[in-house]
N, C-alpha and C positions, 0 to 999 in steps of 0.2 A: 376645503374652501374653494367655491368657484368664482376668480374672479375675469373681469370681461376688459380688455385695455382697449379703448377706441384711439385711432390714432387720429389724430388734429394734422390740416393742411395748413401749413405758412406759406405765403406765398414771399418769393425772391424778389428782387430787383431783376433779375434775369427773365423770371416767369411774367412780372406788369410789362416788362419792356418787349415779350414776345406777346405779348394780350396787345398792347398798342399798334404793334403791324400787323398783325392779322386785322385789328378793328379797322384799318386804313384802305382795309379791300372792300368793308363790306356797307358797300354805299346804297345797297337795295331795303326795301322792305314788305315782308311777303303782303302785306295789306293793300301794297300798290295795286297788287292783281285785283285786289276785293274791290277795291275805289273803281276797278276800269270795268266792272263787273264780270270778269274773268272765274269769278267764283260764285257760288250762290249764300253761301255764309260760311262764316269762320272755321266750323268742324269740318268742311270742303278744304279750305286753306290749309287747314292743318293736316289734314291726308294729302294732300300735294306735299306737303314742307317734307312730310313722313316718309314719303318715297322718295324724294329728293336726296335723303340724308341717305337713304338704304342704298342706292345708287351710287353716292360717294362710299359710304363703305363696303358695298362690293367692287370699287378701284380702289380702296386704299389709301382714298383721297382723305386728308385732316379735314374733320367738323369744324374744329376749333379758328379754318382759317375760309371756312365756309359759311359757317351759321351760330349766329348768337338770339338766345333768346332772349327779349326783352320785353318791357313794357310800359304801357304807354295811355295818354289820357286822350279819351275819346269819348265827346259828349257827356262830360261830368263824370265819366267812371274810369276806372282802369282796368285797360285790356294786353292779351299777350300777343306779342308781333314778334316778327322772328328778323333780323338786319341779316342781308345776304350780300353774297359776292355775287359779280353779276352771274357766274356759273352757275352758281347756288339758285340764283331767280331764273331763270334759262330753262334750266330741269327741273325748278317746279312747275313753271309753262307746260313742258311738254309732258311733266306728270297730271295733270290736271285734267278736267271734263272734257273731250274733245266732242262733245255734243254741245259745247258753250261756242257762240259765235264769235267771240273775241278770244278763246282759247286756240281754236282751228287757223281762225286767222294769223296767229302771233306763231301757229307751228309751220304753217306753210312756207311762210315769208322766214323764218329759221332754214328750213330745207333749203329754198330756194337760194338766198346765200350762202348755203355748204358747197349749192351745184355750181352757182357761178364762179366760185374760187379755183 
């Protein structure tokens, strides 16, 4: 007899109340980019988001206190957006089209405050 046991997550009081500070960082949302036209459409956005994450997980940096994925209503439908920490939105700027004139501009002016410091 083969049987198959899935295991079910409950979640703690300990796991909502580390989900609540983490949600407290994450005041971005990657559609900002889309809105300021930084993007050319959302399958753009989401390869930005994509690297962004890959980049935290080659530092070993937590998703969970970088990027949630949500969604949202837009023009009668719902669509996916992803709420970032500002790092999270940061590195997906400088993951993005650097042939986008408001992507270039947003990477520059990032440089340029790393130099002035």
């Amino acid at each position: 007899m083969l049987m198959t046991i899935e295991e079910t997550r409950t979640y703690t009081s300990l796991e909502d109340f580390l989900d609540s500070l983490a949600d407290r960082n994450l005041t971005c949302y990657a559609t900002d980019l889309l809105q300021q036209r930084g993007c050319a459409s959302i399958e753009d956005l989401g390869r930005a988001v994509k690297r962004a994450t890959e980049v935290c997980n080659s530092m070993h940096l937590p998703l969970r206190e970088n990027f949630k994925v949500v969604y949202r209503s837009q023009n009668g439908e719902v669509v996916q957006d992803w709420r970032l920490s500002p790092m999270a939105y940061l590195l997906m700027v400088l993951n993005s089209d650097s042939q986008n004139d408001v992507v270039a501009r947003m990477q520059v002016e990032m440089v340029k405050r790393v130099l002035q410091q």
